[in-house]
C-alpha positions as CSV (number, residue, x, y, z in Angstrom):
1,X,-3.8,12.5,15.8
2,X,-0.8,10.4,14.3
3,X,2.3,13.2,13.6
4,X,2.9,13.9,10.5
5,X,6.6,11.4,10.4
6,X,3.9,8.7,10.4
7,X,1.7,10.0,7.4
8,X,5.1,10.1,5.9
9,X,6.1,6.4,6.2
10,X,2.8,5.6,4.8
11,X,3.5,7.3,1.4
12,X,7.2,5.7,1.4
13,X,5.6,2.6,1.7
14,X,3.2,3.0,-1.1
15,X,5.8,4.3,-3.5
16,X,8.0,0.8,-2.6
17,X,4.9,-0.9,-3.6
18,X,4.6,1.1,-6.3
19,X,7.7,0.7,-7.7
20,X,8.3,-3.1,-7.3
21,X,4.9,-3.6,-9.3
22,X,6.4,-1.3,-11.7
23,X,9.5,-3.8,-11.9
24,X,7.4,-7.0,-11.9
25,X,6.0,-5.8,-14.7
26,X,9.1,-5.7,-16.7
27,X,8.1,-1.5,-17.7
28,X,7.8,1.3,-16.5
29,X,5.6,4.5,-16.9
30,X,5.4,7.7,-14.6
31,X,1.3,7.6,-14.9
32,X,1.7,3.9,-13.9
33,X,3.6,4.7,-11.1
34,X,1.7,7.1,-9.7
35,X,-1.5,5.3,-10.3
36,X,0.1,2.7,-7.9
37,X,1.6,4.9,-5.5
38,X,-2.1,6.1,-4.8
39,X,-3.9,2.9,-4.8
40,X,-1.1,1.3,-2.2
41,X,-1.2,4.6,-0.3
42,X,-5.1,3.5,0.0
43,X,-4.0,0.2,0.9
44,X,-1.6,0.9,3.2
45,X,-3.5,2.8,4.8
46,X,-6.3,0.4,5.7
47,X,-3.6,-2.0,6.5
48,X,-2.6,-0.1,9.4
49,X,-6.1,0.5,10.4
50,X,-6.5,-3.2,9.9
51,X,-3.8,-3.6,12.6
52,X,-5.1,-0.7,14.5
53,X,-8.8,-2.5,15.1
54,X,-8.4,-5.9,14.7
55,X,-5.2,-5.9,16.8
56,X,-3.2,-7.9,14.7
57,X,0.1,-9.6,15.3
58,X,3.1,-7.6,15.4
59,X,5.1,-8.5,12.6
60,X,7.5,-5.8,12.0
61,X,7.0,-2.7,13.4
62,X,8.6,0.8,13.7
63,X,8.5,3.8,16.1
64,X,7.5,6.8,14.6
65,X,7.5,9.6,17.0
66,X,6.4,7.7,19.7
67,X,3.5,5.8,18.1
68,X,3.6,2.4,16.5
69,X,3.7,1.9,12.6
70,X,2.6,-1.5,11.2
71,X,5.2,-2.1,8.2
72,X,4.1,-5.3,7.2
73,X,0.4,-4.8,7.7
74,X,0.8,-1.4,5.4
75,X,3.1,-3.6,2.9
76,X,0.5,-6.3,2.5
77,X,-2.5,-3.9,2.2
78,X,-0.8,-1.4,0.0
79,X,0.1,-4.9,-2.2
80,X,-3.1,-6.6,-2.1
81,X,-5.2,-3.5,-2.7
82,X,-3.5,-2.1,-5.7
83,X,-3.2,-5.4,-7.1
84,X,-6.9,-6.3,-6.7
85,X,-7.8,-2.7,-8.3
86,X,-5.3,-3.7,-11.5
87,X,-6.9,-7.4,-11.3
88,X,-10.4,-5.5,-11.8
89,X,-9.5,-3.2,-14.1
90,X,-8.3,-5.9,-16.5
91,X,-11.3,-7.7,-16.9
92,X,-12.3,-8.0,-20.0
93,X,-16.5,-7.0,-20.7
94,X,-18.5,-9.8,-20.6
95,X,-20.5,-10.5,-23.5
96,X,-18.3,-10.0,-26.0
């Protein structure tokens, strides 16, 4: 079980993402925000199980309370899924 600290990191990291996708965008909305915060949490998340399993290279990576966080992995996953989602979303029906 990863302490709590780590769990933590994870959400900061998702509301960074958040928030620069937010700026990139040129406006901002709270349901936008959070929207994103979730879907990087989701992604940041995997990214750091990503590390975990596939044993990727050690880009940059913390110490939380004894155990390892992947901030880059989580930053890239947390970016790529919430950006994929958007991408998605966005798609316009087919047909018409």
């Amino acid at each position: 079980m990863l302490p709590l600290k780590w769990y933590l990191m994870l959400v900061l990291v998702a509301g960074c993402v958040a928030l620069v996708q937010q700026v990139l965008r040129l406006r901002w909305s709270r349901r936008g925000f959070l929207l994103g915060s979730a879907l990087a949490l989701v992604g940041a998340l995997a990214g750091s199980l990503f590390d975990r399993g596939l044993q990727l290279p050690d880009l940059l990576q913390l110490r939380v309370d004894g155990e390892p966080f992947p901030l880059v992995w989580s930053l890239i996953g947390g970016a790529l899924f919430a950006t994929a989602i958007e991408r998605i979303g966005r798609q316009p029906a087919r047909g018409s």
